[in-house]
PDB file with one MODEL, atoms N, CA, C and O in Angstrom:
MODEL        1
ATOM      1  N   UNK A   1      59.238  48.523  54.082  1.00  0.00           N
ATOM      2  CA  UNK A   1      58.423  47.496  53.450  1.00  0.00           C
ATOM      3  C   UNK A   1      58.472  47.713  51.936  1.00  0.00           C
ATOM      4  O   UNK A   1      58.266  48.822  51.443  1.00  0.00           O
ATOM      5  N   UNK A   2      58.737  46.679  51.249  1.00  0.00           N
ATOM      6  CA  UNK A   2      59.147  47.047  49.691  1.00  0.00           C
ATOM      7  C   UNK A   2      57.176  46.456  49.128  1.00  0.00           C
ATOM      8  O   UNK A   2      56.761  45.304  49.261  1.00  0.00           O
ATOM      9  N   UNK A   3      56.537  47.374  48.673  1.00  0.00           N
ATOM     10  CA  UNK A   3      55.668  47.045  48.003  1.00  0.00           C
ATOM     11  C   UNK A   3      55.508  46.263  46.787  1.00  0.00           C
ATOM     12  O   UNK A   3      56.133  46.829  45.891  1.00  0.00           O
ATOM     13  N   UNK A   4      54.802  44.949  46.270  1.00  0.00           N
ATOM     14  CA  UNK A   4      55.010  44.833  44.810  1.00  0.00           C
ATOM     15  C   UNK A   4      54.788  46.010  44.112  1.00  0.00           C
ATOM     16  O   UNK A   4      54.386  47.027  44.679  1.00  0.00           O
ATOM     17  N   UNK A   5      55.069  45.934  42.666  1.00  0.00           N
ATOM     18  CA  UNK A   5      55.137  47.019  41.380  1.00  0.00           C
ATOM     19  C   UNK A   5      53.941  47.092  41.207  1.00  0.00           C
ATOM     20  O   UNK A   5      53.485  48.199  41.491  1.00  0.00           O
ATOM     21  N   UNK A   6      52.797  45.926  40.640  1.00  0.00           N
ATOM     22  CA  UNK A   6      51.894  45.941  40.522  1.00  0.00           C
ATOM     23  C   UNK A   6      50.342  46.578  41.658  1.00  0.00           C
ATOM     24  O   UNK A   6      49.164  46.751  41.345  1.00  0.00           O
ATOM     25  N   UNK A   7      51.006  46.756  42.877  1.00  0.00           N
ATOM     26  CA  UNK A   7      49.802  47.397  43.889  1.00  0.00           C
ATOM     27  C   UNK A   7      50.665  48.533  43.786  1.00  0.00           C
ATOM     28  O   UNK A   7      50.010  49.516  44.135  1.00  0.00           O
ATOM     29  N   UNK A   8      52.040  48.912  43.413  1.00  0.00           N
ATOM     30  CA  UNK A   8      52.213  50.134  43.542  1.00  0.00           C
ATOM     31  C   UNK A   8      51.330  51.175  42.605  1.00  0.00           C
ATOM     32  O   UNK A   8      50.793  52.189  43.049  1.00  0.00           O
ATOM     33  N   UNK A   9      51.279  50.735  41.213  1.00  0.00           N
ATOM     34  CA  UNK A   9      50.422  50.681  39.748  1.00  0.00           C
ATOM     35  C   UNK A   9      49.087  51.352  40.230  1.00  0.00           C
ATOM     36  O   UNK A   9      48.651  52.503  40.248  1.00  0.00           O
ATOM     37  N   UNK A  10      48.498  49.740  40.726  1.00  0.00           N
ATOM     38  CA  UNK A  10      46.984  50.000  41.679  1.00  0.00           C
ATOM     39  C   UNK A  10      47.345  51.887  42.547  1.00  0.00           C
ATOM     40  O   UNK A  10      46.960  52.926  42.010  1.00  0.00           O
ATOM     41  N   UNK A  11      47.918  51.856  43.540  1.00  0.00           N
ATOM     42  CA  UNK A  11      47.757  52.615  44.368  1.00  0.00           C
ATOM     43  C   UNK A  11      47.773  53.969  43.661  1.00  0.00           C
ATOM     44  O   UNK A  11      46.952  54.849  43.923  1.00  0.00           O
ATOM     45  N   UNK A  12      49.059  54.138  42.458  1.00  0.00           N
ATOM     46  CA  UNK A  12      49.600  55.628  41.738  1.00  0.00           C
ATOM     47  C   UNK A  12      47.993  56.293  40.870  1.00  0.00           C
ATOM     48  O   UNK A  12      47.565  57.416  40.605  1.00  0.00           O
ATOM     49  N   UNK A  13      47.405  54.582  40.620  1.00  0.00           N
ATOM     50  CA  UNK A  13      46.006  55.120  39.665  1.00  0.00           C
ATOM     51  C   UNK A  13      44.644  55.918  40.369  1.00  0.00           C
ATOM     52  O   UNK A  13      43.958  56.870  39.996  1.00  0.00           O
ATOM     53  N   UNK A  14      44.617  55.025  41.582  1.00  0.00           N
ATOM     54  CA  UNK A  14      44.048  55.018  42.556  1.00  0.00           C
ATOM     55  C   UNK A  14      44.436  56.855  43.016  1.00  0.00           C
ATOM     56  O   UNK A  14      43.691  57.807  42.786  1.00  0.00           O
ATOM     57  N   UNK A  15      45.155  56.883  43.375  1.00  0.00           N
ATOM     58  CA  UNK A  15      45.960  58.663  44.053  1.00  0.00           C
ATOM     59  C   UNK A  15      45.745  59.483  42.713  1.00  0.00           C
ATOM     60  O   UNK A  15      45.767  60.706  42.845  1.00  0.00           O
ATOM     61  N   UNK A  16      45.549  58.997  41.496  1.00  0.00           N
ATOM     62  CA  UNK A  16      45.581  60.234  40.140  1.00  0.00           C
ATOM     63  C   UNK A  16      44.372  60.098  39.886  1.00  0.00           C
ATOM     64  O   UNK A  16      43.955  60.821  38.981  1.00  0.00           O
ATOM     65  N   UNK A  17      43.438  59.218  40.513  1.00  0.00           N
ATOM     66  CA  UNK A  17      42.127  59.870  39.835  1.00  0.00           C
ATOM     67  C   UNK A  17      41.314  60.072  40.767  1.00  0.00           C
ATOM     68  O   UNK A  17      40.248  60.663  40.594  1.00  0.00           O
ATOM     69  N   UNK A  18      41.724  59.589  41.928  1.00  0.00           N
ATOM     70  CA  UNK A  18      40.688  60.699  42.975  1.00  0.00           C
ATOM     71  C   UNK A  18      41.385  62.244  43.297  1.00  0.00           C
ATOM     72  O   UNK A  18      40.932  62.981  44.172  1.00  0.00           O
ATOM     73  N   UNK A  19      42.369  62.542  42.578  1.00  0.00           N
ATOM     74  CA  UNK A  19      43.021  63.927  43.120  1.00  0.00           C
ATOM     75  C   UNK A  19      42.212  65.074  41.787  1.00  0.00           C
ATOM     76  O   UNK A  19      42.297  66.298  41.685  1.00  0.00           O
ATOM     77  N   UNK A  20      41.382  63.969  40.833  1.00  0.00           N
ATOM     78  CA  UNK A  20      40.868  64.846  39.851  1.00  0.00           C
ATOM     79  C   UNK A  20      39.047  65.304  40.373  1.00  0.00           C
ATOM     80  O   UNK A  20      38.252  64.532  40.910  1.00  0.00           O
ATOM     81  N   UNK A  21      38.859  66.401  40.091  1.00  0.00           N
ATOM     82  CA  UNK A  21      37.632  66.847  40.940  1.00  0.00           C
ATOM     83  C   UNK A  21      36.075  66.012  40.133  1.00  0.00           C
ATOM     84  O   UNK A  21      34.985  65.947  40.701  1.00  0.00           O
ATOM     85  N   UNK A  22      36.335  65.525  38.900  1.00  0.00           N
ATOM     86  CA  UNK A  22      35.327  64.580  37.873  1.00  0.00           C
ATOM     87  C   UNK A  22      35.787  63.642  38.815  1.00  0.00           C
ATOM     88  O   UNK A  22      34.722  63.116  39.138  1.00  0.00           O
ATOM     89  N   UNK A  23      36.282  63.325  39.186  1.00  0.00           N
ATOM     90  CA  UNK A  23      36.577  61.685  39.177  1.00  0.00           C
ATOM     91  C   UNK A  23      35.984  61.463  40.954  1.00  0.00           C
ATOM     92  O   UNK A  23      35.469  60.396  41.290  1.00  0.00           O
ATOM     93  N   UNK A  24      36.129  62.425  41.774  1.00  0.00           N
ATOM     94  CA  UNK A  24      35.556  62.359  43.497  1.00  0.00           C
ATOM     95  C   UNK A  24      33.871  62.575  43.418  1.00  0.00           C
ATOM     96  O   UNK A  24      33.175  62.428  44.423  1.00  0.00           O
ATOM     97  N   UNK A  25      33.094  63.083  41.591  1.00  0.00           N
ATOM     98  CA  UNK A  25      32.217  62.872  42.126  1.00  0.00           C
ATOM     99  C   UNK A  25      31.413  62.181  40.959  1.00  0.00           C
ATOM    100  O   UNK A  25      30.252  62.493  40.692  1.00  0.00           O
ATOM    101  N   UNK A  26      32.194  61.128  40.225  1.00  0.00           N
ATOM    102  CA  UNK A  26      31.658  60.067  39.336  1.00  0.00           C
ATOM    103  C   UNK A  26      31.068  58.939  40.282  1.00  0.00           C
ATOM    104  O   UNK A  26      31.850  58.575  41.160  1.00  0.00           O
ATOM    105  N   UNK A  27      29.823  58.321  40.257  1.00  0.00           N
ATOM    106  CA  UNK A  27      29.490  57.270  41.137  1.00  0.00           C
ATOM    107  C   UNK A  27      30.000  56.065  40.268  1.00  0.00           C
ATOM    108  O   UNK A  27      29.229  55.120  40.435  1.00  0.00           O
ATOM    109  N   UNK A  28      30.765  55.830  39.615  1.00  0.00           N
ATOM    110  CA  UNK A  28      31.460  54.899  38.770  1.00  0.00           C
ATOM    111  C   UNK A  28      32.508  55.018  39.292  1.00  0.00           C
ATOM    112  O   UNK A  28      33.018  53.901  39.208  1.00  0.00           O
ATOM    113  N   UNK A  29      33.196  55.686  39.805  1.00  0.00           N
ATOM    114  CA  UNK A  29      34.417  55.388  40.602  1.00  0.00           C
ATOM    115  C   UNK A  29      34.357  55.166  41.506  1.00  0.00           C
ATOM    116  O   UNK A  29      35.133  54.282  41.869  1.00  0.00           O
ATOM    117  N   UNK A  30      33.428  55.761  42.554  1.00  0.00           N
ATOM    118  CA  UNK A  30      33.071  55.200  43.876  1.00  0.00           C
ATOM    119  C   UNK A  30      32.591  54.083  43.986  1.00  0.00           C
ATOM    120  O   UNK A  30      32.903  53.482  45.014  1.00  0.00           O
ATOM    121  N   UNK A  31      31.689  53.392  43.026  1.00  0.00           N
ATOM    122  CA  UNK A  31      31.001  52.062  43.247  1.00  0.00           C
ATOM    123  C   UNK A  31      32.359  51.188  42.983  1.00  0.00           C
ATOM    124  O   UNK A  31      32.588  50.235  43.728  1.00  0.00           O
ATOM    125  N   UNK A  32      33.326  51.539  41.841  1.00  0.00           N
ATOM    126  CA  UNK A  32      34.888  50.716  41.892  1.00  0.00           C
ATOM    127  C   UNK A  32      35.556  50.712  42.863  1.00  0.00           C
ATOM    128  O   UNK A  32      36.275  49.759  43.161  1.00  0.00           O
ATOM    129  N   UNK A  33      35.414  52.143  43.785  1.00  0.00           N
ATOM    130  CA  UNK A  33      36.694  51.874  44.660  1.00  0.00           C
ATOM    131  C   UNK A  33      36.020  50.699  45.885  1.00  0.00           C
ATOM    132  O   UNK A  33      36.531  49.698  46.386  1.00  0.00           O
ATOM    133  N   UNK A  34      34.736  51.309  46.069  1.00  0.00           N
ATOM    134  CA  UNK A  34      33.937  50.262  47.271  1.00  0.00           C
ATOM    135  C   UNK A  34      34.160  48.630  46.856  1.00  0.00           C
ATOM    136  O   UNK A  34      34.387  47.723  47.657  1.00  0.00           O
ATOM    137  N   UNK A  35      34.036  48.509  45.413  1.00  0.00           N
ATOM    138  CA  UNK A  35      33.954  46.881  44.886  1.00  0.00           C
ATOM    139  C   UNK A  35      35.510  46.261  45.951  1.00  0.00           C
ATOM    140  O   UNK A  35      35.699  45.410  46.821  1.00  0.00           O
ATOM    141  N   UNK A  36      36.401  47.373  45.159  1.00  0.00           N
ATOM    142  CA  UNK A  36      37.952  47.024  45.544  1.00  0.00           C
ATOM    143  C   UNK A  36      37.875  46.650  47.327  1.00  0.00           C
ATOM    144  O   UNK A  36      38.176  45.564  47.824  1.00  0.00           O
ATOM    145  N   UNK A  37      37.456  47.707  47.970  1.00  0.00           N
ATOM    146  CA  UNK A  37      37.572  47.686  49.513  1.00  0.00           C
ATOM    147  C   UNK A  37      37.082  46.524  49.738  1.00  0.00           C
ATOM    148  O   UNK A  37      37.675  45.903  50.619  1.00  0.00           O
ATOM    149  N   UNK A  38      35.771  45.745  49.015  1.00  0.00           N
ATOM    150  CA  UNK A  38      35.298  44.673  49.777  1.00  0.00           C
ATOM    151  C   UNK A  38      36.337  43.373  49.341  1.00  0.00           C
ATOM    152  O   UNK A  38      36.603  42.498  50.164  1.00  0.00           O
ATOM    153  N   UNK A  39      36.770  43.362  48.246  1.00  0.00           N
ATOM    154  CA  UNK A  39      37.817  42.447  47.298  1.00  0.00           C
ATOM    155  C   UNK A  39      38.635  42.148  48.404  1.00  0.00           C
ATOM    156  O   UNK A  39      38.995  41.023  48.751  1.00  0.00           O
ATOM    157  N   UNK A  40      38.969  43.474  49.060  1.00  0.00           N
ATOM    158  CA  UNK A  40      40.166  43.483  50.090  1.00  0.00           C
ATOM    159  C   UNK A  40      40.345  43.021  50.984  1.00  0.00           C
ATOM    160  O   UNK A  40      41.254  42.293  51.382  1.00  0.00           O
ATOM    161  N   UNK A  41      38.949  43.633  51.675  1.00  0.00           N
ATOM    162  CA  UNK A  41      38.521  43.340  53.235  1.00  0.00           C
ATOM    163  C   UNK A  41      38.872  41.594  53.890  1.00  0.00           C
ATOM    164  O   UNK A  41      38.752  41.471  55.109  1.00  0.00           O
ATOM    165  N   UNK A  42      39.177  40.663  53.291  1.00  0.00           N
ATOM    166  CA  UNK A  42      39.636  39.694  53.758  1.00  0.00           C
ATOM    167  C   UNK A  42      41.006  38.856  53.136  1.00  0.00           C
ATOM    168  O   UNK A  42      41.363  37.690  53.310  1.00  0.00           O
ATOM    169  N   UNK A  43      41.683  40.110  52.235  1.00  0.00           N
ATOM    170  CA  UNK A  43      42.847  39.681  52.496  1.00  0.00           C
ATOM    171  C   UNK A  43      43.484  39.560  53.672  1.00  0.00           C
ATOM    172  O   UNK A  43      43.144  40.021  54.762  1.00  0.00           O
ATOM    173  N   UNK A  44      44.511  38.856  53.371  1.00  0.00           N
ATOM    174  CA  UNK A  44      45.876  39.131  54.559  1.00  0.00           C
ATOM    175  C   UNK A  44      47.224  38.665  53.882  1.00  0.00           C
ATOM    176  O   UNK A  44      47.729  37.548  53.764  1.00  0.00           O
ATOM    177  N   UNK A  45      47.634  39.956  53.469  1.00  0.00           N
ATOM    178  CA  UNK A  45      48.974  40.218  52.927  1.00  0.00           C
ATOM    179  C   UNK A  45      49.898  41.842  53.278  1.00  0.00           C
ATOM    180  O   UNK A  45      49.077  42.463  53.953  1.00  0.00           O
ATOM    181  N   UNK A  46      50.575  42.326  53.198  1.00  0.00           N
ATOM    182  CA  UNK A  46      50.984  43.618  53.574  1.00  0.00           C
ATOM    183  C   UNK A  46      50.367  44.269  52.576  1.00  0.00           C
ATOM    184  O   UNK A  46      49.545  45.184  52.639  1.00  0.00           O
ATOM    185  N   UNK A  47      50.972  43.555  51.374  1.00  0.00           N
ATOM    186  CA  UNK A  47      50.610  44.713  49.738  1.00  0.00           C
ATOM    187  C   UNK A  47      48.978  44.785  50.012  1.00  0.00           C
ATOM    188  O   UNK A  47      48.422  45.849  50.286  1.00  0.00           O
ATOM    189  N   UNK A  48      48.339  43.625  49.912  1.00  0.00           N
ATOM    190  CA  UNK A  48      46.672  44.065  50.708  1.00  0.00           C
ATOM    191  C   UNK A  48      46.181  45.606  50.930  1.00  0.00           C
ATOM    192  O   UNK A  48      45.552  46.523  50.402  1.00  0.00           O
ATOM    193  N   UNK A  49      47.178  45.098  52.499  1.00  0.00           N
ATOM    194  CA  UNK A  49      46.693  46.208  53.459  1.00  0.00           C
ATOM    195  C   UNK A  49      46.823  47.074  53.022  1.00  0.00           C
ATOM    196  O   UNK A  49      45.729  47.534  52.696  1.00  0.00           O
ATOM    197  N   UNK A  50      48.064  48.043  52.622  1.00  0.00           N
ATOM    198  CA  UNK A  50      48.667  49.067  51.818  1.00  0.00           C
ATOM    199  C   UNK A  50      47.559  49.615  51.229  1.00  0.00           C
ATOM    200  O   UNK A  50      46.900  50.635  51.431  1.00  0.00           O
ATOM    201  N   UNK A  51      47.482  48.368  50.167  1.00  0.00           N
ATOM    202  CA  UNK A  51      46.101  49.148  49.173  1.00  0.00           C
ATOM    203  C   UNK A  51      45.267  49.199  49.909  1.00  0.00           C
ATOM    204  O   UNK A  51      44.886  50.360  50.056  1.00  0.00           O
ATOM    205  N   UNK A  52      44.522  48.199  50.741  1.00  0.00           N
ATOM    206  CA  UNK A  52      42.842  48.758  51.500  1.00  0.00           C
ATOM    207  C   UNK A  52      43.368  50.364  51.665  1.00  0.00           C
ATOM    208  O   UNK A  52      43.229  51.211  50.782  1.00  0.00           O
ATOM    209  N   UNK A  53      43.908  50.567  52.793  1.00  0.00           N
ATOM    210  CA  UNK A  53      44.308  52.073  53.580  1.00  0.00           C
ATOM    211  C   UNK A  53      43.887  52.931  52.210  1.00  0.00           C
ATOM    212  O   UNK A  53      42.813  53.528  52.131  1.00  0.00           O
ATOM    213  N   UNK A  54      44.985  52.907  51.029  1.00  0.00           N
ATOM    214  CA  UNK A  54      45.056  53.492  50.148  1.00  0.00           C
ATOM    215  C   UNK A  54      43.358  53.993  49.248  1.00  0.00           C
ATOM    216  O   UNK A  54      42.957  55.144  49.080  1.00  0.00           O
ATOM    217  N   UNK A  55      42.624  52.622  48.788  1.00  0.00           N
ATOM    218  CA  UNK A  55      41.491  52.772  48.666  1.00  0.00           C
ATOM    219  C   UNK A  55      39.957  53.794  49.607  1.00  0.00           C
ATOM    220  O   UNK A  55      38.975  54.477  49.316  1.00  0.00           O
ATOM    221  N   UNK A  56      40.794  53.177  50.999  1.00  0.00           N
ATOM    222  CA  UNK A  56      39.335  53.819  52.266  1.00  0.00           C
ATOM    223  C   UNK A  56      39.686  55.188  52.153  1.00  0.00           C
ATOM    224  O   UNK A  56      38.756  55.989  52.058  1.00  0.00           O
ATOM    225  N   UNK A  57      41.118  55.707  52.144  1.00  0.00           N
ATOM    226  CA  UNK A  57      41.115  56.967  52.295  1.00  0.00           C
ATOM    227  C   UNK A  57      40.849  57.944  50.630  1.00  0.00           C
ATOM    228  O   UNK A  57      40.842  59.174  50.684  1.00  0.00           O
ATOM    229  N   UNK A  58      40.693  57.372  49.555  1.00  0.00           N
ATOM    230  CA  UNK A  58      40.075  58.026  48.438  1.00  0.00           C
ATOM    231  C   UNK A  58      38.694  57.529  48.644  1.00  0.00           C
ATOM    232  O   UNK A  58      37.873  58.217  48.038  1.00  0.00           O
ATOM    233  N   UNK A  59      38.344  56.847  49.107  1.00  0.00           N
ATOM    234  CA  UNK A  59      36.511  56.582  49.456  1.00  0.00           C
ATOM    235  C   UNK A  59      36.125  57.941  50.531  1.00  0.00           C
ATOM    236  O   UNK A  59      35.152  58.695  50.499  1.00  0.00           O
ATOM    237  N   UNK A  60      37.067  57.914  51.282  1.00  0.00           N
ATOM    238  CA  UNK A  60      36.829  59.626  52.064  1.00  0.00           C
ATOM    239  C   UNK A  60      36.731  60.710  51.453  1.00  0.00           C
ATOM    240  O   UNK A  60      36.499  61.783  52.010  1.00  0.00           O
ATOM    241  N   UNK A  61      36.903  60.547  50.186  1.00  0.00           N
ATOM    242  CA  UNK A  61      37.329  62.377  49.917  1.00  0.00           C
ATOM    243  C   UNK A  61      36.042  61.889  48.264  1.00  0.00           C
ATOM    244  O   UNK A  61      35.975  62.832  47.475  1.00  0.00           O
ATOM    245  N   UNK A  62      35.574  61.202  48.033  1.00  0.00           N
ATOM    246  CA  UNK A  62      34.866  61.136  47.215  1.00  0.00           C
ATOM    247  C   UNK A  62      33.672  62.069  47.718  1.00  0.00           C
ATOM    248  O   UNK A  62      33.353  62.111  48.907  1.00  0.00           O
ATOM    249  N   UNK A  63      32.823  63.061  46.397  1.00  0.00           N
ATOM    250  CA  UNK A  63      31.464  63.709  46.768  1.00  0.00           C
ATOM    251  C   UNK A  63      30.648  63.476  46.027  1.00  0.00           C
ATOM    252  O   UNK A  63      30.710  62.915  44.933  1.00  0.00           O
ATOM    253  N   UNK A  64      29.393  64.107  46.851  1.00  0.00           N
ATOM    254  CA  UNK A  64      27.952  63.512  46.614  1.00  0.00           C
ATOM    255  C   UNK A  64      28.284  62.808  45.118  1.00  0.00           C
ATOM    256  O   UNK A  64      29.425  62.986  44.691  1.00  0.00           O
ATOM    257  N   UNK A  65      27.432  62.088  44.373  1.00  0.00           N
ATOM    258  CA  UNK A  65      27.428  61.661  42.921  1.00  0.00           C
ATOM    259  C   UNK A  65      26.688  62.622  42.401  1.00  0.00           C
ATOM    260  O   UNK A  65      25.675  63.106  42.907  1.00  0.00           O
ATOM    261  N   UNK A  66      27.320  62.986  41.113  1.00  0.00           N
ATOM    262  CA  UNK A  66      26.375  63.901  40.208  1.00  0.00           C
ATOM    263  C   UNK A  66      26.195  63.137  38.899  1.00  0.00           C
ATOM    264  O   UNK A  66      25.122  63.300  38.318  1.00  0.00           O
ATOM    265  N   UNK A  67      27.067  62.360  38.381  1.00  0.00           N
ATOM    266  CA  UNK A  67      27.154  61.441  37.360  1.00  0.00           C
ATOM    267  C   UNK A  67      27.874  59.894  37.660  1.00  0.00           C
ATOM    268  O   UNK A  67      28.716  59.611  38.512  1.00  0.00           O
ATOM    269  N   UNK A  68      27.331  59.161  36.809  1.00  0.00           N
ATOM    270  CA  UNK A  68      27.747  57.919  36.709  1.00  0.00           C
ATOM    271  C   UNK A  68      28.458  57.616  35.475  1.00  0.00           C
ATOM    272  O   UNK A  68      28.893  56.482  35.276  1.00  0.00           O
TER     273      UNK A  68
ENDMDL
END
């Protein structure tokens, strides 16, 4: 499946700032990534889907909030 460039973009930003340990427990990123998931939740496209997956599973690894 060839992804567009632009959700690839989305996804690479998405994977570099939840792999940073500030960033899994900023509630400013979590309230973004949730905005995104709902944005999503009624697409229907592949590139979509890709990203939802991509998004739910950095919504998993996000912790408690200590800052916003």
């Amino acid at each position: 499946m060839n992804i567009n460039k632009d959700f690839t973009e989305v996804v690479k930003a998405v994977q570099d700032s939840i792999s940073h340990s500030k960033c899994r427990k900023c509630g400013c990123m979590k309230k973004s990534l949730q905005s995104m998931e709902s944005a999503l939740m009624g697409a229907y496209c592949d590139d979509c889907s890709l990203l939802l997956d991509e998004i739910q599973t950095a919504i998993s690894k996000t912790e408690p909030t200590e800052y916003t």
